[in-house]
C-alpha positions as CSV (number, residue, x, y, z in Angstrom):
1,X,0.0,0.0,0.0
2,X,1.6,3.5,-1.1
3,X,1.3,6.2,0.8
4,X,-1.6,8.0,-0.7
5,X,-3.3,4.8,-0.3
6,X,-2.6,4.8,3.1
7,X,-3.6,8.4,3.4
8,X,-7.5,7.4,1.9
9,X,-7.5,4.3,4.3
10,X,-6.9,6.7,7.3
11,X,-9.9,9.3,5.9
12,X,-12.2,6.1,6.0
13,X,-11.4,5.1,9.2
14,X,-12.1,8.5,10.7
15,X,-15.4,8.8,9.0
16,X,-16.4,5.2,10.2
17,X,-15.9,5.9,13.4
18,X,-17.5,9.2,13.5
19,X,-21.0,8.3,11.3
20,X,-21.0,4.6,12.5
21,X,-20.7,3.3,9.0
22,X,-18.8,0.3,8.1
23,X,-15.4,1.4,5.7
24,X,-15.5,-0.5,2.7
25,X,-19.5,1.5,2.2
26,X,-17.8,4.7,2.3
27,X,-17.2,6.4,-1.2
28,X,-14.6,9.3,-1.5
29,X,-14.5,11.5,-4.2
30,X,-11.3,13.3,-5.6
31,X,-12.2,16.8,-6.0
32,X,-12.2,19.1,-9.4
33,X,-10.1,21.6,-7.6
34,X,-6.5,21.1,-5.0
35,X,-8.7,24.3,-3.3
36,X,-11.1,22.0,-1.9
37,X,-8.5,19.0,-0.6
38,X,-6.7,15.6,-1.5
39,X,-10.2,14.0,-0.6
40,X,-14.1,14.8,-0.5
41,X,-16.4,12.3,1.5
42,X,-20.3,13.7,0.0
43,X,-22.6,13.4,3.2
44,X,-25.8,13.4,0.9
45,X,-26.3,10.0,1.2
46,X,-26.6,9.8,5.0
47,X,-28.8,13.0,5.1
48,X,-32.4,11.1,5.5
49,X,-31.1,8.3,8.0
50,X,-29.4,11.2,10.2
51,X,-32.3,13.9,9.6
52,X,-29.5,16.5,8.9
53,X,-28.6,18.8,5.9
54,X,-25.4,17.5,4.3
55,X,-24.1,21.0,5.2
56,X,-24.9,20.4,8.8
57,X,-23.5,17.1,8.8
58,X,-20.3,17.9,6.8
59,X,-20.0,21.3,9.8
60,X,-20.2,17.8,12.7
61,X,-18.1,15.5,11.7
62,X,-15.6,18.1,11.1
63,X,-15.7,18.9,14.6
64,X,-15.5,15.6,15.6
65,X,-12.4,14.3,13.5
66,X,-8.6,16.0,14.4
67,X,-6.1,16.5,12.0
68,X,-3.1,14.2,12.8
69,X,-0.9,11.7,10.8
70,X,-1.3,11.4,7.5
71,X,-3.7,14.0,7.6
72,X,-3.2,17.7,7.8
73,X,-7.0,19.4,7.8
74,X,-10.5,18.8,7.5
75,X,-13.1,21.8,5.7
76,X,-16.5,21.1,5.3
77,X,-17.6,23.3,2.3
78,X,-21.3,22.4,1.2
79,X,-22.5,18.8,1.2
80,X,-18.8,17.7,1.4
81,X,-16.3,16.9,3.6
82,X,-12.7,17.6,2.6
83,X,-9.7,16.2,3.4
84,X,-6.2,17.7,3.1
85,X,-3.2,15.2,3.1
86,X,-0.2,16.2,4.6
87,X,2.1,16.2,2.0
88,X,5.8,16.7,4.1
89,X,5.3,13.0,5.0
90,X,3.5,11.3,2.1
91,X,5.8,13.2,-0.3
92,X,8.9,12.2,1.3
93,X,7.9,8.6,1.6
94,X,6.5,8.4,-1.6
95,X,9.7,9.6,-3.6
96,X,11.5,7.5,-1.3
97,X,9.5,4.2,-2.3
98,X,10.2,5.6,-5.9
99,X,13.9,5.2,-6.0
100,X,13.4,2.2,-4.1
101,X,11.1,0.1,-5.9
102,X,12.3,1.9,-9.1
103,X,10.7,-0.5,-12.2
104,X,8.3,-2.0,-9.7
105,X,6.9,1.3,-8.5
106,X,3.2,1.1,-8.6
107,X,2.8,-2.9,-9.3
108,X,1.1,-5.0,-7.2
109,X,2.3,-7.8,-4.7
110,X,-1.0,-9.2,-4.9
111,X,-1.8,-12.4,-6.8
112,X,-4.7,-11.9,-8.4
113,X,-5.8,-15.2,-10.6
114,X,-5.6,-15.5,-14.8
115,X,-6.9,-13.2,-17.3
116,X,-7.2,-14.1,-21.1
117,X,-6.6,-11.6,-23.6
118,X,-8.0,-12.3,-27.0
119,X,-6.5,-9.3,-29.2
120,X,-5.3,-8.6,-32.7
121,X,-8.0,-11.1,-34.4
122,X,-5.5,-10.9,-37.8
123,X,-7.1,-12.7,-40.5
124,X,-5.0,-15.0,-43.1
125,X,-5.0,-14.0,-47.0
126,X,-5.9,-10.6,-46.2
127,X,-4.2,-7.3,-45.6
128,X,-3.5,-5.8,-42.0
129,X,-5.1,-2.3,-42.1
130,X,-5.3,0.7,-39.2
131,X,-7.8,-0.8,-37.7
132,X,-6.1,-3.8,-37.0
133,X,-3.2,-1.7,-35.2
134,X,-5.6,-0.3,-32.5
135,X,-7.0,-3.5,-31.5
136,X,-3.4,-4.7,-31.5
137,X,-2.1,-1.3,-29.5
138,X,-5.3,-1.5,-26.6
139,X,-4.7,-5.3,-26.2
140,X,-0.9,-5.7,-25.3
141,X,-1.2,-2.2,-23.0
142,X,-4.0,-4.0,-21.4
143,X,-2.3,-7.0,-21.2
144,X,1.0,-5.4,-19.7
145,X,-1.5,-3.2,-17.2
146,X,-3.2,-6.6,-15.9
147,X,0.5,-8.2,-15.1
148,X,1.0,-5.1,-13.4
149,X,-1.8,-5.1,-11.3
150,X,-1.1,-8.6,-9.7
151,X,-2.5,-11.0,-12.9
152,X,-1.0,-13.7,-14.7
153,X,-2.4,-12.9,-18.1
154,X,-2.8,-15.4,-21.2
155,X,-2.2,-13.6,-24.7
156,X,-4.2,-15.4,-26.9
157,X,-4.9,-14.1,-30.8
158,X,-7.7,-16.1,-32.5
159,X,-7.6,-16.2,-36.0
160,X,-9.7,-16.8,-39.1
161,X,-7.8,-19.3,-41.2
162,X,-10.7,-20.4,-43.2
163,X,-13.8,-19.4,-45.2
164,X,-15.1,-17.4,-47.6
165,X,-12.6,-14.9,-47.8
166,X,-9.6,-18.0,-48.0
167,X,-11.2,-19.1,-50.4
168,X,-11.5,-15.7,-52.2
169,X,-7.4,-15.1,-52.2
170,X,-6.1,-19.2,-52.9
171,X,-8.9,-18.3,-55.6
172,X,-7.4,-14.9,-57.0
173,X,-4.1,-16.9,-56.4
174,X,-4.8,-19.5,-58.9
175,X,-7.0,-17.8,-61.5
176,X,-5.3,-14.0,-61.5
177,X,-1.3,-14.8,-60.8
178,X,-1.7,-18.7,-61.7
179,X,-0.2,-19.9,-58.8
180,X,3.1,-17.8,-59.3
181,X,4.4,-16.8,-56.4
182,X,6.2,-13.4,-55.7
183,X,9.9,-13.9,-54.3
184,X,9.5,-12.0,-51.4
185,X,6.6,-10.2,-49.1
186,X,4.6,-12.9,-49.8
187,X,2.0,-12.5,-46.7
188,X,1.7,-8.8,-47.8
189,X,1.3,-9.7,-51.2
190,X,-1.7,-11.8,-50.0
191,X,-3.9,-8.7,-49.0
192,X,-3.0,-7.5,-52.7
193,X,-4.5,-10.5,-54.2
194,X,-7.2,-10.9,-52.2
195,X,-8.4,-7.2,-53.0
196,X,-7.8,-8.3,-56.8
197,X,-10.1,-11.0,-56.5
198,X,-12.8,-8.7,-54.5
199,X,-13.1,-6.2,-57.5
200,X,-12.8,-8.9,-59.9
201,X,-16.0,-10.5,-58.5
202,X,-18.0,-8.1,-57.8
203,X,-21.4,-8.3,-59.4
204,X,-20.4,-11.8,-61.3
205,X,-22.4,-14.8,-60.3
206,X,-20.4,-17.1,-62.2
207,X,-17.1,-16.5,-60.8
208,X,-18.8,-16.4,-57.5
209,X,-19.7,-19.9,-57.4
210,X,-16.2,-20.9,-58.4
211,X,-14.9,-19.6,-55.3
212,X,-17.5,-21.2,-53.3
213,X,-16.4,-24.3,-54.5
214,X,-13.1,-23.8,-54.0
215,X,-14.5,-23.0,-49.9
216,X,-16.1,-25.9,-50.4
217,X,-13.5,-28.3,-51.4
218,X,-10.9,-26.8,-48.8
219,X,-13.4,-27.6,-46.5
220,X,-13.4,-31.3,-47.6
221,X,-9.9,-32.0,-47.9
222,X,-9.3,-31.5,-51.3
223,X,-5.5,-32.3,-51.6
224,X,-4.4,-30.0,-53.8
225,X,-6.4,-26.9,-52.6
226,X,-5.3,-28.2,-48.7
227,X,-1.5,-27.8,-49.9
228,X,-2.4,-24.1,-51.0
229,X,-4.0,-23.1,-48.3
230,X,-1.6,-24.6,-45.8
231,X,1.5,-23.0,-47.4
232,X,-0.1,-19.6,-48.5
233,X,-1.4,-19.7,-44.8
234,X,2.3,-20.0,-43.6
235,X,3.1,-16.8,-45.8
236,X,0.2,-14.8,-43.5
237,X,1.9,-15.9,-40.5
238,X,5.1,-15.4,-41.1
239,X,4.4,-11.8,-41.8
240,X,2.1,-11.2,-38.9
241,X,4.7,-12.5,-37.0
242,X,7.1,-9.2,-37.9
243,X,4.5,-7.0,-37.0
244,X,4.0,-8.6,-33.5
245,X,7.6,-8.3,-33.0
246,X,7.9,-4.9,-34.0
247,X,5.0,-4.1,-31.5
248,X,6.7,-6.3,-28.7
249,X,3.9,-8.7,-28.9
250,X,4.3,-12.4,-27.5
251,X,1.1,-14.3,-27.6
252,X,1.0,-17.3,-25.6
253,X,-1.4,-19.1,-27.4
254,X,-2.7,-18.8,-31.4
255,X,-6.4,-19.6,-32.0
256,X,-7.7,-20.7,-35.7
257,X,-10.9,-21.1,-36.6
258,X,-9.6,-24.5,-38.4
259,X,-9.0,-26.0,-34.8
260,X,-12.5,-24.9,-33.4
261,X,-14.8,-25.5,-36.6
262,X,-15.7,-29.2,-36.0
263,X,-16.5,-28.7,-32.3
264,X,-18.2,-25.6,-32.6
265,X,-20.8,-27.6,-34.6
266,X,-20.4,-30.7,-31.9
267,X,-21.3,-28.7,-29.4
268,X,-24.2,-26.5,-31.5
269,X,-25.8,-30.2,-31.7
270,X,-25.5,-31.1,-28.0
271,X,-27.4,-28.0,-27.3
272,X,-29.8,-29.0,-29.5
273,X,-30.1,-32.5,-28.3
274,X,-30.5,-30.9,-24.6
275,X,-33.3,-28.1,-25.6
276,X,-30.9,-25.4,-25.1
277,X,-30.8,-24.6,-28.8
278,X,-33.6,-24.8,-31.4
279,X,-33.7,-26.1,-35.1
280,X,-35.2,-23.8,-37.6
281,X,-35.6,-25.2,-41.2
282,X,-32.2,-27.0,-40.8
283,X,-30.6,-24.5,-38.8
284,X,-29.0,-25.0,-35.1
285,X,-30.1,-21.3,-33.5
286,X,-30.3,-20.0,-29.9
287,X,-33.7,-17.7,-29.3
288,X,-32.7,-15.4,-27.1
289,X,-35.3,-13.2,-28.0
290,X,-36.8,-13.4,-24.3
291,X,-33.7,-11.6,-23.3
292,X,-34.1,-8.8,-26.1
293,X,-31.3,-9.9,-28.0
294,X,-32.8,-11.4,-31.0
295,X,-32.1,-14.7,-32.6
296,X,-28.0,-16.4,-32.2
297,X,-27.7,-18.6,-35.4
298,X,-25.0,-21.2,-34.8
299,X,-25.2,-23.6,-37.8
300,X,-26.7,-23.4,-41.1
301,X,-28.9,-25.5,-42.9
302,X,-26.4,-26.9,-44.9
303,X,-24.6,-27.5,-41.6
304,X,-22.0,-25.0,-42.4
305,X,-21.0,-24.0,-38.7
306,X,-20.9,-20.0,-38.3
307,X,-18.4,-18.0,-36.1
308,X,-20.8,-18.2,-33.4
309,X,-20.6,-22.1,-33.7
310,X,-16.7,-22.0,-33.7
311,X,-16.8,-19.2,-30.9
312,X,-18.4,-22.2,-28.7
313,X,-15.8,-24.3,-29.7
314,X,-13.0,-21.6,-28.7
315,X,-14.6,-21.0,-25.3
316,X,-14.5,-25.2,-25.0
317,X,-10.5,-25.8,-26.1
318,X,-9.6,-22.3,-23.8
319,X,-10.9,-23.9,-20.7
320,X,-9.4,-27.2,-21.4
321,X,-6.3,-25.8,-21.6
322,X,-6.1,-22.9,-18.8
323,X,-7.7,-22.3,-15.8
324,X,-9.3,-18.8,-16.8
325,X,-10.9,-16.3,-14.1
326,X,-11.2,-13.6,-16.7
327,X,-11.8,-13.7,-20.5
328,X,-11.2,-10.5,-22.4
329,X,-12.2,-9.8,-26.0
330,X,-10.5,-6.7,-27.7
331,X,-12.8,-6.3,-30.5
332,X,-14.7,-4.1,-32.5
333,X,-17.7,-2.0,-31.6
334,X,-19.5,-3.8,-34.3
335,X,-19.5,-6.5,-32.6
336,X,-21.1,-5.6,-29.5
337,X,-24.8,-7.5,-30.2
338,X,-22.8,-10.7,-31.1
339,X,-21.2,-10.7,-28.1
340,X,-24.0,-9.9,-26.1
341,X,-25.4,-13.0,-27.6
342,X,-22.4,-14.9,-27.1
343,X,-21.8,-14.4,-23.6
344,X,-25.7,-15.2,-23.1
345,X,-25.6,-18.2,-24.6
346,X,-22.8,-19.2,-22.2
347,X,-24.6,-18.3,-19.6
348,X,-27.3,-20.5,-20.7
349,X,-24.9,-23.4,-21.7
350,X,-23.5,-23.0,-18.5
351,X,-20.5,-22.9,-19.4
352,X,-17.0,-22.2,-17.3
353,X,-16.5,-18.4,-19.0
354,X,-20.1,-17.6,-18.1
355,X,-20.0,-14.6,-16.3
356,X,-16.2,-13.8,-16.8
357,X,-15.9,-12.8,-20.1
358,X,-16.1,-9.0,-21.1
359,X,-15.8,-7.4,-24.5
360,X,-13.7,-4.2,-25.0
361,X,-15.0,-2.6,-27.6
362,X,-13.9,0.0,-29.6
363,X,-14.8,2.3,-32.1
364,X,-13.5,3.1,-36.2
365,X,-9.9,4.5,-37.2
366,X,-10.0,6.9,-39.9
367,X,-8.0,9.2,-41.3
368,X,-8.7,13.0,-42.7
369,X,-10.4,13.2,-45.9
370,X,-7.0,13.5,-48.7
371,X,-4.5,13.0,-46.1
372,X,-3.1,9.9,-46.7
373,X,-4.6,7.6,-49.9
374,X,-4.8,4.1,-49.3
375,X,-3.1,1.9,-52.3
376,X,-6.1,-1.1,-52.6
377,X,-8.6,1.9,-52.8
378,X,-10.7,0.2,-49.7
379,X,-9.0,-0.2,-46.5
380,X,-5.7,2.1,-45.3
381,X,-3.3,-0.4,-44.6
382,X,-1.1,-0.8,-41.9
383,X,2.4,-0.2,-44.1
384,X,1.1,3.0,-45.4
385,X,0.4,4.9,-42.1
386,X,4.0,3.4,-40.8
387,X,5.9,4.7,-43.7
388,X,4.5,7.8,-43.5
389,X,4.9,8.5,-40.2
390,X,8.7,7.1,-40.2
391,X,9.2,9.6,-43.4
392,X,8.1,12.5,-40.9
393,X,9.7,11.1,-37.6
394,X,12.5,10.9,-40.1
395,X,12.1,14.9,-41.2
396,X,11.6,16.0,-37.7
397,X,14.5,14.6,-36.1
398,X,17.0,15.4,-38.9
399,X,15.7,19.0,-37.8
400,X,16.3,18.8,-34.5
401,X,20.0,16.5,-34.8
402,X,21.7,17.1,-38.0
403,X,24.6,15.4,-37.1
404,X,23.0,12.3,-36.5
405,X,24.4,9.6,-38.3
406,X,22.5,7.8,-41.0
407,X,22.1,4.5,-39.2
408,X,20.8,6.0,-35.6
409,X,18.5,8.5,-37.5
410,X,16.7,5.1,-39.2
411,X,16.6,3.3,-35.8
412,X,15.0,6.7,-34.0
413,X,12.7,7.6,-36.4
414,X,10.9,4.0,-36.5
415,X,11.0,3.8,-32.8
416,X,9.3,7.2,-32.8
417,X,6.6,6.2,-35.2
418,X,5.7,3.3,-33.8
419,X,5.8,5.0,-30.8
420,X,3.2,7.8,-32.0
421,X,0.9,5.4,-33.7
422,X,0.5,3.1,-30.5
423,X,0.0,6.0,-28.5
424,X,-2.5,7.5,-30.5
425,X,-4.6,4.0,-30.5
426,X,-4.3,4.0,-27.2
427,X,-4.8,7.6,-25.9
428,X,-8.4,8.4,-26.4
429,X,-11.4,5.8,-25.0
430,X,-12.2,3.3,-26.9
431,X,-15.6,4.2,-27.2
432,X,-14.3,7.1,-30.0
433,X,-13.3,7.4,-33.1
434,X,-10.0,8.2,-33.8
435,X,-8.9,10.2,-36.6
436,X,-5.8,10.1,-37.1
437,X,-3.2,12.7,-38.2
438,X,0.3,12.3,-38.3
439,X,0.9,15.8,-37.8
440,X,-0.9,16.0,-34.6
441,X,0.4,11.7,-33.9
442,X,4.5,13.4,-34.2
443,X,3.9,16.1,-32.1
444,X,6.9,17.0,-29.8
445,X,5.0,19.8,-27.6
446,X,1.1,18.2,-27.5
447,X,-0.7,15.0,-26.4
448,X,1.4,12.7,-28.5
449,X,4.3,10.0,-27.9
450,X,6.8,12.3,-28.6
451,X,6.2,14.7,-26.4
452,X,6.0,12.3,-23.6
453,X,9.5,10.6,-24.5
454,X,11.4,13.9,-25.1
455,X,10.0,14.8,-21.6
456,X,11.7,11.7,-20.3
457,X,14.9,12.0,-22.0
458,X,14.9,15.9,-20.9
459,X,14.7,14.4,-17.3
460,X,17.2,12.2,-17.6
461,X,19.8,14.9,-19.5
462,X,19.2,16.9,-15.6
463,X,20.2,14.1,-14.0
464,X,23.3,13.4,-16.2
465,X,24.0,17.2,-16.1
466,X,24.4,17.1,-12.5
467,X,26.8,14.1,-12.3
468,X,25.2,12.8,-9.1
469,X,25.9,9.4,-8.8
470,X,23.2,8.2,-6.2
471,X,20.3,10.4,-4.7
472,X,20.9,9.7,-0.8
473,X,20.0,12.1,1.5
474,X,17.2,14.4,0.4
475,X,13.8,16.0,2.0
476,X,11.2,16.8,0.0
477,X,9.2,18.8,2.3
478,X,11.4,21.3,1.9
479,X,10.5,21.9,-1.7
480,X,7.4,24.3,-0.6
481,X,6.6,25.6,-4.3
482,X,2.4,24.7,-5.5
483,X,4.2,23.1,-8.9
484,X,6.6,21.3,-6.9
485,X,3.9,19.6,-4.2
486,X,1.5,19.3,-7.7
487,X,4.5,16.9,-8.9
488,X,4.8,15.2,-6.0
489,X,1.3,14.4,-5.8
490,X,0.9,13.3,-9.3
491,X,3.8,10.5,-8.9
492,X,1.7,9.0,-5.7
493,X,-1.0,8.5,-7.8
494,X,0.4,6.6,-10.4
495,X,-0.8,3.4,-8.0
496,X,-4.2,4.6,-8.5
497,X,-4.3,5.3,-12.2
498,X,-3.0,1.7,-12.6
499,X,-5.9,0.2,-10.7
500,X,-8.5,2.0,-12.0
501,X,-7.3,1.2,-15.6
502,X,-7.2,-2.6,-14.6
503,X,-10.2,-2.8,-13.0
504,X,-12.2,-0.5,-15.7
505,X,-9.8,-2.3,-18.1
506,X,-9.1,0.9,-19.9
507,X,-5.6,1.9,-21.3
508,X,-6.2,5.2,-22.2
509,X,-6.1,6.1,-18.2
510,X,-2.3,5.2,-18.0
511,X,-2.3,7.5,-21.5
512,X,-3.9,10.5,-19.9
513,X,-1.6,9.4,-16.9
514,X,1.7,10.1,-19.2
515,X,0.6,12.9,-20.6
516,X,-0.5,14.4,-17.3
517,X,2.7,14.4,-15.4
518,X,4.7,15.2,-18.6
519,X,2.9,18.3,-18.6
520,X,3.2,19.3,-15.1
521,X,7.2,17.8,-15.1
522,X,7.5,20.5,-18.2
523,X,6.1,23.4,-16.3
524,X,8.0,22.4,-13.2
525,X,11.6,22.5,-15.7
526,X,10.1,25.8,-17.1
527,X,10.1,27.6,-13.8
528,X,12.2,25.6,-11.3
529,X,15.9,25.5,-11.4
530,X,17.7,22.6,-11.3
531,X,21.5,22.2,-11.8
532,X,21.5,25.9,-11.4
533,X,19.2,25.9,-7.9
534,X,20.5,26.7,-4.4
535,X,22.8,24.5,-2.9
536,X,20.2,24.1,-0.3
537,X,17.3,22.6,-2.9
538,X,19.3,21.4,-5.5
539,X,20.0,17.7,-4.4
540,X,15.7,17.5,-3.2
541,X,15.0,18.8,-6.6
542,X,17.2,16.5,-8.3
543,X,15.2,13.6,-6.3
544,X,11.8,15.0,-7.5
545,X,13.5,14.6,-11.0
546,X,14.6,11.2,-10.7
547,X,11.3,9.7,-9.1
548,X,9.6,11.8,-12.3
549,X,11.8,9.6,-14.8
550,X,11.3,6.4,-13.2
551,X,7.3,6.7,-13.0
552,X,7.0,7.9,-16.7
553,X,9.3,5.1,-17.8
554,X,6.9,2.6,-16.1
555,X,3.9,3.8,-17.0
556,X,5.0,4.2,-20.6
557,X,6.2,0.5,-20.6
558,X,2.5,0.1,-19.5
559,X,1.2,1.5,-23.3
560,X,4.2,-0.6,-24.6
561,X,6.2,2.8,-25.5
562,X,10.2,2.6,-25.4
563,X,11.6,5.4,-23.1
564,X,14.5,6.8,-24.7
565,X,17.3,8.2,-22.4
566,X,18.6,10.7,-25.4
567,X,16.3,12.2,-27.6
């Protein structure tokens, strides 16, 4: 428990005692403004059991509680009951724990269980596009925010290896490039094809039913179409495999809809055979209309099994294999019916991942109207927004170091564009839409990863400026400035920002986290001298500095955002 923490623990404990309530049913507020305290307690709720005003109860129990410890006043303004920490202590225990702990500042001791974490969803014999990134981008931060918080998290990436749209590309292989294969990119070339073969059958019946039986005949085993798909399959996962890598992605497990087809449709008949599912003109569905979420159809007439079918089969194999307290789906917004239906049908199914499994949605990536063209003409691919931000990273930082060497300037400037595009994925709630710019993506003085790693590599030039080997002996309560007790406050919450992201299981809180404290660090640097302050402040400054850089370095780590010492 940090000492902010302990602070709030110590404000419950005084209200308990004072309006007879137990703790854990006492709900604290943090307030808009520093003006009105660290902590509010609203007495509105206990205004008809104690026949009071919540101004006349907020005026008693201030009278009744005394400021000592952890905590340095008590005001009751309105309705509300605030609660000023005393910041001498908890900010000179809290930096202390900082250069302690260092990396493991903020991370929890506690074991909390296993959490599944079903992201990127890349499908085979088709092209990665933007879209792809952000599911990719919110699933490892989540991922790295869960471990964090105490989890032991599964990585898992379920895949559609089969279907129509394999069928579409092995049949755009064959009839448009007969069967020649390009030398190199071959997984990339994939998406090309595939989009080929889209436009080619548009509107044309006839080719349309040579596809579906080329679906049809992968389906059955056909050998020749089986070696196809197997090896052009291989191409899509070699290539996927470099973009995981360059995101720092390690999934423990890979999903494919090829493992989970046949008992997805076992399963879809067992319901049936137990009443839990009905048959409709051939079909295997689940009426869920009761629950006012329409009609779930698993299997098709022609007992083709649909994703929903394969989806029970996936939520069969994960359980077998892991013992799973949480299941999390990192999927698009679109989706948010189907999985409604989903998870109801495990409830009803009863099934082990009833009532732990939770879809993160989120919303469309687009990008301004003229900005950036994608090549197929449909879908802005992945390679397109990189390139183009490396070519501006690239621009940028020649401007700012023009005696960079050729080689480093390559290395930085993908490491900053990947760094702005996961960070704009990330920063905003899922729930919008991002559009995204580059411009605004690269910025070195906004919200954008940039900004937030020079900030780190400009504290860490103060601390190589000074030449102080180890920060020892230091007081913090001596640094009496409002920007420097603002600082201090910030870095104790960082504990707090990661719980509230785990538990809501939103990244974009350690996001607005980042950018947060590099804004208030900037202002601090702005105004507060450093190397050149008073002999007297300079080594406690130099402390607030250093407990800055290590909590930015973590909580970047925590979006999955390289912190570079130099800049």
């Amino acid at each position: 428990m940090n000492e902010f923490e302990k602070f709030r623990e110590e404000v419950r404990e005084r209200i308990s005692k004072v309006a007879k309530i137990k703790k854990e049913n006492i709900i604290l507020e943090k307030p808009k403004d520093h003006k009105f305290g660290d902590i509010a307690f609203p007495c509105f709720t206990l205004s008809k059991k104690l026949r009071k005003s919540p101004g006349e109860i907020a005026k008693d129990f201030s009278s009744k509680i005394k400021p000592s410890g952890l905590l340095a006043k008590i005001e009751p303004k309105g309705g509300y009951l605030n609660f000023f920490a005393n910041w001498d202590e908890i900010g000179q225990k809290t930096v202390e724990g900082v250069l302690k702990e260092k990396e493991n500042f903020g991370k929890e001791e506690k074991k909390r269980g296993n959490v599944m974490v079903e992201y990127c969803h890349f499908n085979t014999h088709k092209a990665v596009h933007i879209g792809h990134i952000r599911t990719a981008c919110l699933g490892e931060s989540l991922s790295r925010i869960l471990e964090f918080y105490g989890y032991k998290v599964i990585r898992a990436n379920y895949q559609g290896d089969i279907g129509p749209h394999v069928a579409r590309c092995v049949w755009g292989f064959l009839k448009l490039h007969e069967g020649k294969k390009p030398r190199e990119e071959r997984g990339k070339w994939l998406g090309t094809v595939y989009a080929e073969a889209s436009k080619k059958l548009k509107g044309n019946e006839k080719l349309s039913k040579e596809v579906d039986e080329v679906n049809r005949k992968i389906y059955a085993g056909d050998p020749k179409l089986t070696r196809i798909w197997k090896e052009t399959r291989r191409w899509s996962l070699d290539y996927f495999d470099k973009i995981y890598e360059s995101f720092g992605i390690k999934f423990n497990r890979l999903y494919f809809e090829s493992e989970v087809e046949k008992p997805g449709t076992d399963i879809s008949k067992k319901l049936l055979k137990k009443r839990i599912a009905k048959e409709s003109e051939g079909a295997i569905l689940m009426d869920l209309e009761k629950h006012g979420l329409g009609v779930f159809l698993l299997v098709k007439s022609d007992e083709t099994p649909l994703y929903s079918a394969k989806d029970l089969g996936l939520a069969e194999l994960k359980t077998k294999e892991y013992k799973i307290g949480k299941s999390v789906h990192v999927v698009g917004s679109e989706q948010k019916l189907y999985f409604q239906q989903l998870f109801k049908t495990f409830e009803l199914m009863k099934s082990p991942l009833a009532n732990k499994s939770y879809h993160l949605c989120y919303e469309l990536v687009n990008l301004p109207t003229g900005k950036m063209a994608s090549r197929e003409g449909e879908v802005i691919l992945y390679e397109d927004v990189l390139n183009e931000l490396i070519k501006h990273a690239k621009e940028e930082t020649e401007k700012r170091n023009p005696k960079m060497d050729k080689k480093t300037l390559e290395s930085v400037s993908k490491h900053i564009a990947l760094a702005s595009l996961k960070y704009d994925m990330i920063k905003m709630s899922p729930t919008k839409t991002i559009i995204f710019d580059w411009k605004k993506a690269l910025d070195f003085e906004g919200n954008a990863a940039p900004y937030l790693q020079y900030t780190y590599a400009r504290a860490n030039s103060i601390l190589r400026k000074a030449k102080v080997k180890e920060i020892k002996k230091f007081d913090i309560s001596l640094l009496k400035a409002p920007i420097e007790r603002e600082l201090t406050k910030m870095i104790s919450e960082f504990p707090e920002a990661v719980q509230n992201a785990s538990n809501d299981l939103h990244p974009h809180y350690i996001a607005n986290y980042c950018y947060n404290l590099s804004t208030k660090f900037n202002e601090f640097y702005q105004f507060m001298p450093v190397i050149h302050a008073r002999l007297g402040l300079k080594i406690h400054r130099l402390a607030l500095v250093k407990a800055v850089s290590i909590v930015l370095k973590n909580a970047l780590n925590l979006l999955g955002i390289e912190a570079p010492e130099r800049m």
